[in-house]
Gaussian input, Z-matrix of N, CA and C with variables (Angstrom, degrees):
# hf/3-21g

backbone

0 1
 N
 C     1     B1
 C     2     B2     1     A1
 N     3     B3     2     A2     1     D1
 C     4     B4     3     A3     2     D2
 C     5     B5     4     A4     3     D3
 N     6     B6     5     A5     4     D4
 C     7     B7     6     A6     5     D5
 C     8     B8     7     A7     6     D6
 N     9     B9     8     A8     7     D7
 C    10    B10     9     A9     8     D8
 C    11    B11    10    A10     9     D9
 N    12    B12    11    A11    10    D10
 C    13    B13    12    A12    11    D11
 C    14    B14    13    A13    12    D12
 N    15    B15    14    A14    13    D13
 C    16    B16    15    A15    14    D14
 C    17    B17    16    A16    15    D15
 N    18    B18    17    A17    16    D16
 C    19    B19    18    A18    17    D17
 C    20    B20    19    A19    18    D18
 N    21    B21    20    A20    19    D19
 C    22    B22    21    A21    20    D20
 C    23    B23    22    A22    21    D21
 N    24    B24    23    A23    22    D22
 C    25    B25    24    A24    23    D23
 C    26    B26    25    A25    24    D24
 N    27    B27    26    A26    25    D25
 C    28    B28    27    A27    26    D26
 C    29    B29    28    A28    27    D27
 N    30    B30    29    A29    28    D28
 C    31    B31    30    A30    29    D29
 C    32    B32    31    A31    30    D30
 N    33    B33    32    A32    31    D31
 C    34    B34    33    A33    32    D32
 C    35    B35    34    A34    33    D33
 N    36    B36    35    A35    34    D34
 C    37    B37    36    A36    35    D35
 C    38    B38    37    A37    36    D36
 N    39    B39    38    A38    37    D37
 C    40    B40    39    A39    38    D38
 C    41    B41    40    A40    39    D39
 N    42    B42    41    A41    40    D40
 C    43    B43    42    A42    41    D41
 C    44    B44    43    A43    42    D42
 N    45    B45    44    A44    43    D43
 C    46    B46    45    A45    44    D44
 C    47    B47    46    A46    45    D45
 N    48    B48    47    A47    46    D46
 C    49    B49    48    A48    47    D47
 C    50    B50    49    A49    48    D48
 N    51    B51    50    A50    49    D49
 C    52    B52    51    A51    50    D50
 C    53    B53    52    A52    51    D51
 N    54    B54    53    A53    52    D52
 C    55    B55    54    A54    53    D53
 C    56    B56    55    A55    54    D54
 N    57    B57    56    A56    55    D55
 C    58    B58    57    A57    56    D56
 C    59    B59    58    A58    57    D57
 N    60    B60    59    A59    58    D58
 C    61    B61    60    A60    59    D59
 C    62    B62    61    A61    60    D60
 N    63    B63    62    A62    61    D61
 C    64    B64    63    A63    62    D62
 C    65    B65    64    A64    63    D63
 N    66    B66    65    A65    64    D64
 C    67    B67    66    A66    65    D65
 C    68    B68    67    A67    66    D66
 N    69    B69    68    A68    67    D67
 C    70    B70    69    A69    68    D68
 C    71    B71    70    A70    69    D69
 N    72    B72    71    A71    70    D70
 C    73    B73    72    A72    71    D71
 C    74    B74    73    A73    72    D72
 N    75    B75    74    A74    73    D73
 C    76    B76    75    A75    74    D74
 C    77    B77    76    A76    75    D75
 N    78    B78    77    A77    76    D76
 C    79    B79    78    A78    77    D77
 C    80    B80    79    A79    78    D78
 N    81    B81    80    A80    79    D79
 C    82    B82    81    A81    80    D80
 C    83    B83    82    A82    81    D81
 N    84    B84    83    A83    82    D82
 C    85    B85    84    A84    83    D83
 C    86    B86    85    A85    84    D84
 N    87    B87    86    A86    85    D85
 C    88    B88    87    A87    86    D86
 C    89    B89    88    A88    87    D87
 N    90    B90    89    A89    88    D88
 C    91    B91    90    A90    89    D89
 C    92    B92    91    A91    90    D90
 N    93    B93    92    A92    91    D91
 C    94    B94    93    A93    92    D92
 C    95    B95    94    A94    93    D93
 N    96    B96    95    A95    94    D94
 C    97    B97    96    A96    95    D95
 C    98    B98    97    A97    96    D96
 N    99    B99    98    A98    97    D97
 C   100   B100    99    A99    98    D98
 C   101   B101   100   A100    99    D99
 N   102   B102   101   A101   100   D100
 C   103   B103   102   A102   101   D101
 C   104   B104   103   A103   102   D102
 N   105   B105   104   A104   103   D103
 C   106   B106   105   A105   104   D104
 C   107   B107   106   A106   105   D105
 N   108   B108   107   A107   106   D106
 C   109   B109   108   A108   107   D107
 C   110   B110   109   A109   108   D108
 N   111   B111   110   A110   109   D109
 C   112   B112   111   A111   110   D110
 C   113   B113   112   A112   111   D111
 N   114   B114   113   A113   112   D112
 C   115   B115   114   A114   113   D113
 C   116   B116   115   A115   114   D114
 N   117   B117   116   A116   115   D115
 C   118   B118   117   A117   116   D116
 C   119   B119   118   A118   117   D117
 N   120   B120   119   A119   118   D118
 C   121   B121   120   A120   119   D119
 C   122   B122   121   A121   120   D120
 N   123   B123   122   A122   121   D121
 C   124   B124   123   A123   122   D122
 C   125   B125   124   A124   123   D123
 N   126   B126   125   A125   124   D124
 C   127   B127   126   A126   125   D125
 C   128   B128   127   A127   126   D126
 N   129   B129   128   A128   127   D127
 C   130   B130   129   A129   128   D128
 C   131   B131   130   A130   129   D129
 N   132   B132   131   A131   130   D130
 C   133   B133   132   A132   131   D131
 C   134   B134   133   A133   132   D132
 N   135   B135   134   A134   133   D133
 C   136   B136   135   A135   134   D134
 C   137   B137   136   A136   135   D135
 N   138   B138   137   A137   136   D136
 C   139   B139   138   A138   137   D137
 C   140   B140   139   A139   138   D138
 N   141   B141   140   A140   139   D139
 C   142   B142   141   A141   140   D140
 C   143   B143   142   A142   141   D141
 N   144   B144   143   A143   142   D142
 C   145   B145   144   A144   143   D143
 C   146   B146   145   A145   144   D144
 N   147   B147   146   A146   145   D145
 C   148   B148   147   A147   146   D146
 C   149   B149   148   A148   147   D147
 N   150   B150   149   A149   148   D148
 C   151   B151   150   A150   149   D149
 C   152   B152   151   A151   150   D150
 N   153   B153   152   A152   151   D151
 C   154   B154   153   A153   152   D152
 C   155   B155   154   A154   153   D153
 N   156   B156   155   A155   154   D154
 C   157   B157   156   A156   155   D155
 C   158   B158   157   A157   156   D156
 N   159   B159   158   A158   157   D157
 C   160   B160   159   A159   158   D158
 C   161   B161   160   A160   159   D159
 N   162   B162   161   A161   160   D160
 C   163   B163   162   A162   161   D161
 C   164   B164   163   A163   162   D162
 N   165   B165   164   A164   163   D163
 C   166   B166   165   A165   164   D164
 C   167   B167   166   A166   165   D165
 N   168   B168   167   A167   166   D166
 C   169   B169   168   A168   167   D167
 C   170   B170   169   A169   168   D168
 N   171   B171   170   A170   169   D169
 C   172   B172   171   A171   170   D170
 C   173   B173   172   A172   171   D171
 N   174   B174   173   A173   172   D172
 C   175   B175   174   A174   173   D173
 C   176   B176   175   A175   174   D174
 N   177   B177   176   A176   175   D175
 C   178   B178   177   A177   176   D176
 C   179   B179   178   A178   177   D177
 N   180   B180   179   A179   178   D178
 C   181   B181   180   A180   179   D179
 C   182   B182   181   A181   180   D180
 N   183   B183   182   A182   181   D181
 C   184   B184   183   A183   182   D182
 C   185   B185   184   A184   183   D183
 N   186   B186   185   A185   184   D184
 C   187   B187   186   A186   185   D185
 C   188   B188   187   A187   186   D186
 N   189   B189   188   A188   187   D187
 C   190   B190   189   A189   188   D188
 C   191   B191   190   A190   189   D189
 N   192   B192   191   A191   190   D190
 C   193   B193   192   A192   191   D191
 C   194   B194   193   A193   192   D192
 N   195   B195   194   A194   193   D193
 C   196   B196   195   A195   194   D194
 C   197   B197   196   A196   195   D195
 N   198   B198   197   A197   196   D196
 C   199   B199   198   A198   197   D197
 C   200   B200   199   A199   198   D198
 N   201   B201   200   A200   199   D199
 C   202   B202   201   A201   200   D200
 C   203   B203   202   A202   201   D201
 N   204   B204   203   A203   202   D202
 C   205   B205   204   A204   203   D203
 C   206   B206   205   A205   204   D204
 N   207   B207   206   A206   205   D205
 C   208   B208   207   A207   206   D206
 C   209   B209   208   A208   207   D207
 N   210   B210   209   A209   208   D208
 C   211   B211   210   A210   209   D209
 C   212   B212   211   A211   210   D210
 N   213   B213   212   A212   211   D211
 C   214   B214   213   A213   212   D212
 C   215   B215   214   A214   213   D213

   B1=1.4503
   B2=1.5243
   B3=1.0752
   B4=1.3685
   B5=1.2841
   B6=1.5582
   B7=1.8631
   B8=1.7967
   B9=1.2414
   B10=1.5716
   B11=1.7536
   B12=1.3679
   B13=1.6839
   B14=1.5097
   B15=1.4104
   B16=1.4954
   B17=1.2190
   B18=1.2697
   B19=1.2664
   B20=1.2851
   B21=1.8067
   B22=1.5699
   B23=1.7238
   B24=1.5470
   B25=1.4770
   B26=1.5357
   B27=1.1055
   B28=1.8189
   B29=1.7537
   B30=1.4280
   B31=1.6906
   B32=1.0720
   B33=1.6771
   B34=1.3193
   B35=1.8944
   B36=1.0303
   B37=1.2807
   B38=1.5489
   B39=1.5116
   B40=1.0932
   B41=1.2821
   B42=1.3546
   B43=1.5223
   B44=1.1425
   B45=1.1742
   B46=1.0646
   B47=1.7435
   B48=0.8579
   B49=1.8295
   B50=1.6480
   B51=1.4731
   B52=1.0370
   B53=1.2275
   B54=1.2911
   B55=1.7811
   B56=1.6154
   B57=1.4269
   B58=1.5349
   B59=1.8880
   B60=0.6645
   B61=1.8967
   B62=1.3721
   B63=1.7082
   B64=1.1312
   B65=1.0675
   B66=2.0570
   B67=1.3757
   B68=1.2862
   B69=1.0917
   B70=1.6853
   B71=1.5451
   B72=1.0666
   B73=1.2186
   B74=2.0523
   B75=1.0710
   B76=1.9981
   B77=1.6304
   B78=1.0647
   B79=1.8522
   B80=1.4614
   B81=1.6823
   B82=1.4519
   B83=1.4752
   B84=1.3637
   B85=1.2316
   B86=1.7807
   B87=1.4986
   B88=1.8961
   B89=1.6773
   B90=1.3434
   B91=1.1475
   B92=1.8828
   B93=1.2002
   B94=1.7249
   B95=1.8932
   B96=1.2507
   B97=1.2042
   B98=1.4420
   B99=1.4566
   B100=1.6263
   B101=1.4176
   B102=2.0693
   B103=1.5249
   B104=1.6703
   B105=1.4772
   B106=1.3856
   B107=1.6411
   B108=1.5284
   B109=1.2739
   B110=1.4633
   B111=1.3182
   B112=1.6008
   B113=1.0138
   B114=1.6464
   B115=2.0859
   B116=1.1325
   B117=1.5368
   B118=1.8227
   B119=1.2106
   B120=1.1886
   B121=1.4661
   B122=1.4790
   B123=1.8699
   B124=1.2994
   B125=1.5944
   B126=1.9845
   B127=1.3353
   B128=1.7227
   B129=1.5860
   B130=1.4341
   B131=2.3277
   B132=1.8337
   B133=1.4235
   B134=1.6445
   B135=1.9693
   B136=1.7946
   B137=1.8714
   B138=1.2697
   B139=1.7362
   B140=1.5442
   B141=1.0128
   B142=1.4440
   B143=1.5494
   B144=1.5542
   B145=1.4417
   B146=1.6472
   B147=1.4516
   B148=1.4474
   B149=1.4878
   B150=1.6458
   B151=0.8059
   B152=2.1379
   B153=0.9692
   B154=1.4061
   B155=1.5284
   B156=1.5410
   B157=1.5271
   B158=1.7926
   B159=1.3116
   B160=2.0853
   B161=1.6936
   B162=1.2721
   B163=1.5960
   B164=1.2669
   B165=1.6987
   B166=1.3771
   B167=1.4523
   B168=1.6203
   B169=1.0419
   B170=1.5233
   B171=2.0480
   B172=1.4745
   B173=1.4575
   B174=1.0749
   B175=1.3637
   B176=1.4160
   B177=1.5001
   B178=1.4082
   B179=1.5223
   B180=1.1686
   B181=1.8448
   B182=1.4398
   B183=1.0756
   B184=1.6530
   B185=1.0623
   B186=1.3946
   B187=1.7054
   B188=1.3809
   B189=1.2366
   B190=1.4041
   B191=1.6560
   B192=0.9730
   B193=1.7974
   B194=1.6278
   B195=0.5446
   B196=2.0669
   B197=1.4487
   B198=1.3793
   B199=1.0056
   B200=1.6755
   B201=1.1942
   B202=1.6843
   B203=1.8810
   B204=1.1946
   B205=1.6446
   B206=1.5633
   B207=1.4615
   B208=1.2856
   B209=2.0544
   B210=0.9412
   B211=1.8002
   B212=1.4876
   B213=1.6915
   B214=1.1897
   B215=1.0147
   A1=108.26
   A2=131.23
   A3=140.31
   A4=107.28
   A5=113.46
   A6=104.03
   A7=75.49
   A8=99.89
   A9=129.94
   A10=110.28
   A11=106.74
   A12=112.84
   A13=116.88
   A14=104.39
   A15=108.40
   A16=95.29
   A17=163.45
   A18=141.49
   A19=120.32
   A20=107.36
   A21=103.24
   A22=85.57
   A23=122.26
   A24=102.91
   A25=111.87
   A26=91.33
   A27=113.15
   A28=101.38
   A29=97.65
   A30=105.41
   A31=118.00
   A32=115.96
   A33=119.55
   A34=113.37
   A35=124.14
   A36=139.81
   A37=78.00
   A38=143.33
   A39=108.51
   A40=146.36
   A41=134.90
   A42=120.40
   A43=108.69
   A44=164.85
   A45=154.99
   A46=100.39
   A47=138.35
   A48=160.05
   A49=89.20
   A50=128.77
   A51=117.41
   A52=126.83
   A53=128.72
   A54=142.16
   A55=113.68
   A56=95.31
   A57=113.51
   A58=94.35
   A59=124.42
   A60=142.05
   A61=108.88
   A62=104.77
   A63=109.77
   A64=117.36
   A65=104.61
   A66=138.07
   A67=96.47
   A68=144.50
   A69=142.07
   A70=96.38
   A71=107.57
   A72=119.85
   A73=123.83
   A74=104.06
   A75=97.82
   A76=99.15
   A77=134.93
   A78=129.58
   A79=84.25
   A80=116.65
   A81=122.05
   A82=104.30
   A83=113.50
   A84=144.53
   A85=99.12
   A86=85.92
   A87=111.82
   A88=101.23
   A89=118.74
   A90=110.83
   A91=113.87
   A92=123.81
   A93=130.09
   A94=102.01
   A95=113.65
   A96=122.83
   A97=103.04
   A98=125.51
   A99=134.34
   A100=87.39
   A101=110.56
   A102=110.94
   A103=125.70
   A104=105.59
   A105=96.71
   A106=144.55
   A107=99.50
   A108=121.44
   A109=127.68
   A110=117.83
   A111=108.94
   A112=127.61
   A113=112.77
   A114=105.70
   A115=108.38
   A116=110.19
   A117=109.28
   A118=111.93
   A119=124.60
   A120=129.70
   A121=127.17
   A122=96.33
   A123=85.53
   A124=113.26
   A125=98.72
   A126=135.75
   A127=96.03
   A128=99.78
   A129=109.74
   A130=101.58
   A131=91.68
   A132=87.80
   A133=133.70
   A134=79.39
   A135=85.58
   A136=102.63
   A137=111.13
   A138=103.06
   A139=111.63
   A140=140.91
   A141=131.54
   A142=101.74
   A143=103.65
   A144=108.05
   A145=129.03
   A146=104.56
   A147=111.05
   A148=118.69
   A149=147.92
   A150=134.74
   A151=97.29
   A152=139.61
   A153=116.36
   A154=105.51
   A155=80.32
   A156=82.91
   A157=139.40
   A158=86.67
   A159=75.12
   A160=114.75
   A161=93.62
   A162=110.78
   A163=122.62
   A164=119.47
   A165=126.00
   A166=140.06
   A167=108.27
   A168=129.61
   A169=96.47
   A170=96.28
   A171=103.64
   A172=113.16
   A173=143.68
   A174=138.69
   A175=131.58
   A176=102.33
   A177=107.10
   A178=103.91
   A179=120.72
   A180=129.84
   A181=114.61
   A182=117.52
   A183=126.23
   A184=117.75
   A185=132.09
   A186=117.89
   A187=117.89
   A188=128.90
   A189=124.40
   A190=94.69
   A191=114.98
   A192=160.14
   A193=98.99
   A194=148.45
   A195=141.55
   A196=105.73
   A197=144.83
   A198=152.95
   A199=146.44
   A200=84.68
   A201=103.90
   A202=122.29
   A203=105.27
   A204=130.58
   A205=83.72
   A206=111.16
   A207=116.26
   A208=104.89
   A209=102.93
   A210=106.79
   A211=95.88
   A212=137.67
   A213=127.19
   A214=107.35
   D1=115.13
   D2=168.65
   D3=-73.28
   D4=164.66
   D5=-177.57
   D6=-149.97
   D7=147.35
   D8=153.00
   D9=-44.87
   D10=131.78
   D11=151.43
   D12=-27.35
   D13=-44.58
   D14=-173.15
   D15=-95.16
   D16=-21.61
   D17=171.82
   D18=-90.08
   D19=2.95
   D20=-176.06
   D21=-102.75
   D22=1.52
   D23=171.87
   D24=-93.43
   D25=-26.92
   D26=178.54
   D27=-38.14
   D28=-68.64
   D29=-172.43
   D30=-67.29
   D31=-17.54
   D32=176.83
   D33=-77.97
   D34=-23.62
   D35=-158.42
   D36=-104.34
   D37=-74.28
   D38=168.71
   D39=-45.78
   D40=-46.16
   D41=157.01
   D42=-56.59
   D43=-11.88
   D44=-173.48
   D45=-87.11
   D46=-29.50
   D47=-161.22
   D48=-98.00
   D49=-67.63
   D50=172.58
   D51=-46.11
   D52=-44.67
   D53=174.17
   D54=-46.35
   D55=-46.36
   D56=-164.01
   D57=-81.34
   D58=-11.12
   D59=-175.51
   D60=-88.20
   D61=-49.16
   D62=-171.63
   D63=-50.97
   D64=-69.09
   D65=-175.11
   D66=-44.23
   D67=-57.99
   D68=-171.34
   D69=-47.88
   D70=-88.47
   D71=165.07
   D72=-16.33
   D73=-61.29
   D74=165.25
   D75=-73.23
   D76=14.91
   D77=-167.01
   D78=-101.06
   D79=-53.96
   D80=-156.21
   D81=-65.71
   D82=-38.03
   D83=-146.30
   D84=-65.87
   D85=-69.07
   D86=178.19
   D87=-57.25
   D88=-54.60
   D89=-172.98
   D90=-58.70
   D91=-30.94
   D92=179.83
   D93=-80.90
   D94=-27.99
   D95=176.52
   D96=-57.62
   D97=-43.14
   D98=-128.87
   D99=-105.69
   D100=-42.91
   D101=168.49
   D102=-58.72
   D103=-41.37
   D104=169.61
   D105=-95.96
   D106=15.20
   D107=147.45
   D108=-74.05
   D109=-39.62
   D110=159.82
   D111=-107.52
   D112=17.69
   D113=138.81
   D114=-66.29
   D115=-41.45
   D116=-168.24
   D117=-73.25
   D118=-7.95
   D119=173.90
   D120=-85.20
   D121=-24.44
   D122=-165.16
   D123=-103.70
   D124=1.54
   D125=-172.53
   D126=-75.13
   D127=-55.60
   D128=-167.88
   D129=-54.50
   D130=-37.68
   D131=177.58
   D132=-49.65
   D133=-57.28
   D134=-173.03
   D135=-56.25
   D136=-49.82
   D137=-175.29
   D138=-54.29
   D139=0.59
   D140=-174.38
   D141=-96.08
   D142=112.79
   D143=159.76
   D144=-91.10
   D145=132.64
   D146=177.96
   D147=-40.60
   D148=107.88
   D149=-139.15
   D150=-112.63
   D151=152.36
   D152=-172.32
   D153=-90.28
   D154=172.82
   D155=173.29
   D156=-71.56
   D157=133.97
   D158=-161.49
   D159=-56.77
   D160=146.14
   D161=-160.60
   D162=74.07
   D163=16.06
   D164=151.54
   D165=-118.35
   D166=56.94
   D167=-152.90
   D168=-89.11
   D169=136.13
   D170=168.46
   D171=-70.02
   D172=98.37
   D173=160.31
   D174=-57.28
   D175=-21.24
   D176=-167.97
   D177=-114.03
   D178=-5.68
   D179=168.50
   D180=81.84
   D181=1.31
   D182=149.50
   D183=-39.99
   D184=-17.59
   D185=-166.80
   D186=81.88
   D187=-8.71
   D188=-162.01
   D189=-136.88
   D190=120.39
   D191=-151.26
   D192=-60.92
   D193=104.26
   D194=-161.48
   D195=-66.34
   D196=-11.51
   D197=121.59
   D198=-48.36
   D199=-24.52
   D200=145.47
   D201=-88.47
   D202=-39.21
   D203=172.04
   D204=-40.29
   D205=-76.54
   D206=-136.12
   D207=-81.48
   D208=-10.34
   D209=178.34
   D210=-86.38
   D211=-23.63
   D212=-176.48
   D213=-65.42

């Protein structure tokens, strides 16, 4: 199929329209990406509990570390 001067600008001006669509389009994309990476980040934060230090386990459910208990 041969195409005309003018129809080989035609298609060119269309992909070119598509490209420019796209890029907008991956801009919006990256930018909602970028938002829901630091909800999930900051979600993943608040849920993270401080875990103690190993071999200072509350045994008795007070909250307070049996190694701390025991230096008071």
């Amino acid at each position: 199929m041969q195409l005309t001067p003018e129809q080989l600008v035609s298609e060119f001006h269309d992909a070119v329209m598509e490209l420019y669509f796209a890029r907008k389009r991956i801009a919006l994309l990256e930018a909602d990406n970028a938002e829901l990476t630091a909800t999930i980040a900051a979600y993943a934060a608040a849920q993270t509990v401080a875990e103690p230090p190993a071999g200072d386990a509350d045994r008795d459910g007070d909250g307070v570390g049996e190694a701390a208990e025991s230096a008071a």
